[in-house]
Backbone as numpy.savetxt, mean C-alpha at the origin, in Angstrom:
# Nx Ny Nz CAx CAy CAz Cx Cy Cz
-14.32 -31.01 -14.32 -15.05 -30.04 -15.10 -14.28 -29.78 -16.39
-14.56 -29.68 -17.32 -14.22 -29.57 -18.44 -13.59 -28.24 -18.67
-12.61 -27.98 -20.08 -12.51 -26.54 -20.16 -13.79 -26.06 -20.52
-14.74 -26.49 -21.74 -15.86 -25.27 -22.57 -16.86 -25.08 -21.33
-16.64 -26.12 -20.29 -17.50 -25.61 -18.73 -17.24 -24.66 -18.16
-15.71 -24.47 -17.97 -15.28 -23.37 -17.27 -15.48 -22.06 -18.03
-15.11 -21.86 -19.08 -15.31 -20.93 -19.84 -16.87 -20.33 -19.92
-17.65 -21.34 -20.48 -19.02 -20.61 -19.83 -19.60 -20.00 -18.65
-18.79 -20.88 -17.26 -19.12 -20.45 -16.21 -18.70 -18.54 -16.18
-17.34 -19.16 -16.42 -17.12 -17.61 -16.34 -17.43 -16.57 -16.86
-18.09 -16.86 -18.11 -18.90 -15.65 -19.41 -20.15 -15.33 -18.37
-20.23 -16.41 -17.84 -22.17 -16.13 -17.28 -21.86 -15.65 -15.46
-21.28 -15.49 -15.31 -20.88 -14.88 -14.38 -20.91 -13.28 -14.38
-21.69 -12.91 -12.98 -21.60 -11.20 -13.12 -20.50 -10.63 -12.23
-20.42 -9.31 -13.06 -19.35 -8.91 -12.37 -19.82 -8.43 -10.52
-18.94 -8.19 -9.56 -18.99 -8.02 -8.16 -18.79 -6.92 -7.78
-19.78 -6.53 -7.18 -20.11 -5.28 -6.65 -19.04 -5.16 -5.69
-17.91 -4.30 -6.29 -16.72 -3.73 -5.17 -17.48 -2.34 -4.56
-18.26 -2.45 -4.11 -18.93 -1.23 -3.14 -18.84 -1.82 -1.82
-18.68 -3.18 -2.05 -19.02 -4.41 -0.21 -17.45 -4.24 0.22
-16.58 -4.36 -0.81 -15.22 -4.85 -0.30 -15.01 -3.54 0.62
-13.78 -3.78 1.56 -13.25 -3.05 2.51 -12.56 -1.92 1.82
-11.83 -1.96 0.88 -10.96 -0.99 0.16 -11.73 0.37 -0.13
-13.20 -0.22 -0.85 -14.29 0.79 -1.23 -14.77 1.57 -0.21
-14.23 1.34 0.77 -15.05 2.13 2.07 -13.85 2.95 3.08
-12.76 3.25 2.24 -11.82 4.05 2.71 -12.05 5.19 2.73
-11.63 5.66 4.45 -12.07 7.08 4.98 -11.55 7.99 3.81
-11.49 9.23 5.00 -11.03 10.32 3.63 -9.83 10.31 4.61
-8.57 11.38 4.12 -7.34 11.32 4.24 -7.73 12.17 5.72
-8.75 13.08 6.05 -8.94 13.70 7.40 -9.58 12.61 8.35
-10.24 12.10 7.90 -10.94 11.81 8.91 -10.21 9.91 9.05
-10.69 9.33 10.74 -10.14 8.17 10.57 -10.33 7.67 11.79
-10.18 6.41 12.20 -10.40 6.04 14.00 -9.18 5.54 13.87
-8.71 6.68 15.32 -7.33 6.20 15.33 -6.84 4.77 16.34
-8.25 3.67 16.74 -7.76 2.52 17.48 -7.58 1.51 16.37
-7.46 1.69 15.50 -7.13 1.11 14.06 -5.41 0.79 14.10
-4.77 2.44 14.67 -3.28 2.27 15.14 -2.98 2.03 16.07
-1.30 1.57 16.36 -0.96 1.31 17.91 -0.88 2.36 18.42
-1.57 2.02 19.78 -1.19 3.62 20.32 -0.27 4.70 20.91
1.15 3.72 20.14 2.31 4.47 20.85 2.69 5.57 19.40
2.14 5.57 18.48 2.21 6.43 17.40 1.49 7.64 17.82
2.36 8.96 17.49 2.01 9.90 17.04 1.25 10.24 16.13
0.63 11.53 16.20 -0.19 11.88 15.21 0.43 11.97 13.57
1.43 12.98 13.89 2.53 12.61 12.93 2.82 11.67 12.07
3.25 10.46 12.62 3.38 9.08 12.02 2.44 8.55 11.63
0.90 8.59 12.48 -0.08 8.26 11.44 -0.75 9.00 10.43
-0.59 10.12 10.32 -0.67 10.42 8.82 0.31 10.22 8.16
1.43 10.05 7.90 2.61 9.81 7.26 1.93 8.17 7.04
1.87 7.04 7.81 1.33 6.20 7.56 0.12 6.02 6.61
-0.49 6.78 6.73 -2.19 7.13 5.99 -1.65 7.42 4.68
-0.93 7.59 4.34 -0.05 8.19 2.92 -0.32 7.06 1.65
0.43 6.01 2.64 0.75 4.71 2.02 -0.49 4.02 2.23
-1.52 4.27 2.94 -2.97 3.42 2.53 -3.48 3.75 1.44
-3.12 4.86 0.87 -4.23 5.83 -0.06 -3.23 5.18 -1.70
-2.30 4.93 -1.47 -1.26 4.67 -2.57 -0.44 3.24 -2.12
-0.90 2.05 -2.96 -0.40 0.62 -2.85 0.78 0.91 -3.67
0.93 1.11 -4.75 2.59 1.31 -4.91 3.64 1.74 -4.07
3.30 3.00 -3.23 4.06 3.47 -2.43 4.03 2.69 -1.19
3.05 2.17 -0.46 2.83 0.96 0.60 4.13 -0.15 -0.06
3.88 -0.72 -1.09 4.85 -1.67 -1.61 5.95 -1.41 -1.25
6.75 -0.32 -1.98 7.85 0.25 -1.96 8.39 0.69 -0.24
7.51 0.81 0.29 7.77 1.68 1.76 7.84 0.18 2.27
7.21 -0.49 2.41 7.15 -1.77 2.95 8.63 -2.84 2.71
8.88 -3.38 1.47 9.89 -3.24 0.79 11.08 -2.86 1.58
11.16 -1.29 1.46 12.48 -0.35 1.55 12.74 -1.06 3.23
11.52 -0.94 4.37 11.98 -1.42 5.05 12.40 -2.23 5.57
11.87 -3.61 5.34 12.40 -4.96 5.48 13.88 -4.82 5.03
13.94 -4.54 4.17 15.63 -4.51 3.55 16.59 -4.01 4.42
16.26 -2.63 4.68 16.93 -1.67 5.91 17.10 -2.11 7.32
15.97 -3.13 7.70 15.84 -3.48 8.59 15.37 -2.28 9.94
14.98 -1.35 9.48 14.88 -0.31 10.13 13.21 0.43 10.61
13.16 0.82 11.68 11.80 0.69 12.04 11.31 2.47 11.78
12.18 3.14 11.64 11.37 4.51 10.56 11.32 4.81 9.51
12.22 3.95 8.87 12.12 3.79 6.96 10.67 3.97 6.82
9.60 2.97 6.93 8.13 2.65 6.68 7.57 4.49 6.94
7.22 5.26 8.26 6.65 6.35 7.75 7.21 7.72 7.02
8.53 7.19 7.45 9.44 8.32 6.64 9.06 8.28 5.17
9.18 6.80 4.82 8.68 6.76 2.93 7.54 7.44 2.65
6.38 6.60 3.28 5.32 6.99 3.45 4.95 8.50 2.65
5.61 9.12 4.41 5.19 10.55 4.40 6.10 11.17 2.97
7.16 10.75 2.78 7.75 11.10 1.94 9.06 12.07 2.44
9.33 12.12 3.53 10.15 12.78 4.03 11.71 13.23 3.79
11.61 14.47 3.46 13.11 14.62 2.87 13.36 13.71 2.12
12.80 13.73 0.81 12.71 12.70 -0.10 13.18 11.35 0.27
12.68 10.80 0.85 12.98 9.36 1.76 12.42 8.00 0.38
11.33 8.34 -0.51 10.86 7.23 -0.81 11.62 7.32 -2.29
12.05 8.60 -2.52 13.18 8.61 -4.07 14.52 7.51 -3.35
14.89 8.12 -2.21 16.06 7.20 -1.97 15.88 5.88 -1.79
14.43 4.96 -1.18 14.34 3.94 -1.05 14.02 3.16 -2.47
13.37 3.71 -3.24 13.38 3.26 -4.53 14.75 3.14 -5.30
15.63 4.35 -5.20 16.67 3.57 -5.56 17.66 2.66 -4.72
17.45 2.92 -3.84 18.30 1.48 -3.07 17.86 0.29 -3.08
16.32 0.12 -3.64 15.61 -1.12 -3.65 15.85 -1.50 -5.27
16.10 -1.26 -6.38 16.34 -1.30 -7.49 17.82 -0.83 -7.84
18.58 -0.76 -6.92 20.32 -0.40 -7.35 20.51 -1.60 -8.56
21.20 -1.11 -9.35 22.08 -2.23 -10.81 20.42 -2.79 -11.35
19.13 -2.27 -11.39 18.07 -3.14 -12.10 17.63 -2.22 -13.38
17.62 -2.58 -14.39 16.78 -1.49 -15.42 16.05 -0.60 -14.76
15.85 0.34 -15.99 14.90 1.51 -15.24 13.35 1.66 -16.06
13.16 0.30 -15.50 11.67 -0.32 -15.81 10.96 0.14 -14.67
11.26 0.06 -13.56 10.62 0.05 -12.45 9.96 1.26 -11.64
Protein backbone atom coordinates (compact mmCIF):
# COMPACT_ATOMS: atom_id res chain seq x y z
CA UNK A 1 0.00 0.00 0.00
CA UNK A 2 1.38 3.10 -0.74
CA UNK A 3 2.02 6.15 1.58
CA UNK A 4 -0.80 8.86 -0.24
CA UNK A 5 -3.07 5.40 0.42
CA UNK A 6 -2.49 5.32 3.84
CA UNK A 7 -2.88 8.78 4.47
CA UNK A 8 -6.23 8.94 2.86
CA UNK A 9 -7.33 5.93 4.56
CA UNK A 10 -6.77 7.52 7.60
CA UNK A 11 -8.36 11.16 6.78
CA UNK A 12 -11.54 9.08 5.75
CA UNK A 13 -11.71 7.26 8.63
CA UNK A 14 -14.23 8.10 11.56
CA UNK A 15 -13.46 8.65 14.71
CA UNK A 16 -14.62 5.52 17.45
CA UNK A 17 -17.15 5.65 19.60
CA UNK A 18 -15.26 5.19 23.10
CA UNK A 19 -18.76 4.76 24.76
CA UNK A 20 -18.25 0.60 23.68
CA UNK A 21 -14.74 0.46 25.22
CA UNK A 22 -14.53 -1.01 28.80
CA UNK A 23 -12.81 2.07 30.41
CA UNK A 24 -16.10 4.18 29.44
CA UNK A 25 -18.19 2.06 31.54
CA UNK A 26 -16.38 2.51 34.86
CA UNK A 27 -18.47 2.15 38.00
CA UNK A 28 -18.62 4.99 40.31
CA UNK A 29 -16.00 4.99 43.16
CA UNK A 30 -19.22 3.53 45.55
CA UNK A 31 -20.54 1.25 43.83
CA UNK A 32 -18.72 -2.06 42.29
CA UNK A 33 -18.92 -6.10 42.13
CA UNK A 34 -16.67 -7.15 44.38
CA UNK A 35 -16.03 -10.90 42.41
CA UNK A 36 -14.00 -8.71 40.14
CA UNK A 37 -11.44 -9.02 43.42
CA UNK A 38 -9.74 -11.88 45.11
CA UNK A 39 -11.54 -12.75 47.79
CA UNK A 40 -9.02 -12.75 50.40
CA UNK A 41 -9.04 -8.79 50.25
CA UNK A 42 -10.61 -6.67 52.56
CA UNK A 43 -12.89 -4.08 52.10
CA UNK A 44 -10.25 -1.75 52.97
CA UNK A 45 -7.77 -2.81 50.37
CA UNK A 46 -10.27 -2.75 47.77
CA UNK A 47 -11.03 0.62 47.90
CA UNK A 48 -7.52 1.63 48.38
CA UNK A 49 -7.16 -0.50 45.21
CA UNK A 50 -10.20 1.32 43.43
CA UNK A 51 -8.01 4.50 43.90
CA UNK A 52 -5.59 3.46 41.32
CA UNK A 53 -8.39 2.35 38.73
CA UNK A 54 -9.84 5.81 38.72
CA UNK A 55 -6.12 7.35 38.22
CA UNK A 56 -3.58 5.49 35.52
CA UNK A 57 -0.75 7.61 36.60
CA UNK A 58 -1.04 6.62 40.05
CA UNK A 59 -1.82 2.72 38.94
CA UNK A 60 1.62 3.25 37.01
CA UNK A 61 3.49 4.55 39.77
CA UNK A 62 1.85 2.11 42.47
CA UNK A 63 2.48 -0.69 40.14
CA UNK A 64 6.04 0.39 39.45
CA UNK A 65 6.85 1.24 43.22
CA UNK A 66 5.97 -2.30 43.75
CA UNK A 67 7.73 -4.51 41.54
CA UNK A 68 10.84 -2.63 42.63
CA UNK A 69 10.14 -3.17 46.44
CA UNK A 70 9.28 -6.40 45.76
CA UNK A 71 6.70 -6.07 48.32
CA UNK A 72 3.11 -7.18 48.38
CA UNK A 73 1.48 -3.93 50.33
CA UNK A 74 3.37 -1.23 48.55
CA UNK A 75 0.48 -1.59 45.58
CA UNK A 76 -2.66 -0.58 48.06
CA UNK A 77 -0.80 1.39 50.41
CA UNK A 78 0.17 3.75 47.20
CA UNK A 79 -2.98 3.43 45.93
CA UNK A 80 -4.86 4.46 48.93
CA UNK A 81 -2.24 6.86 49.50
CA UNK A 82 -1.42 5.94 52.89
CA UNK A 83 0.66 7.89 55.20
CA UNK A 84 1.90 9.43 52.25
CA UNK A 85 3.09 6.11 50.75
CA UNK A 86 2.82 7.20 46.95
CA UNK A 87 5.09 10.70 47.66
CA UNK A 88 7.64 8.18 49.01
CA UNK A 89 7.31 5.70 46.16
CA UNK A 90 7.67 8.31 43.60
CA UNK A 91 10.65 9.36 45.01
CA UNK A 92 12.32 6.15 45.40
CA UNK A 93 11.24 5.28 41.87
CA UNK A 94 12.94 8.47 40.37
CA UNK A 95 15.97 8.82 43.09
CA UNK A 96 19.17 10.84 41.06
CA UNK A 97 16.42 11.45 37.80
CA UNK A 98 15.46 15.15 36.88
CA UNK A 99 12.51 16.55 38.24
CA UNK A 100 10.64 16.09 35.01
CA UNK A 101 8.69 13.41 36.28
Amino acid sequence: MSKKMLNKTFIESKPMDISVLPEANIQSEDSYDRSQYNSNLDEKTIQQVRKCEMDQKAMELCMRCAKVTKSVIVYPLCCGDEENVQQWCHDYIFFGKPNDY
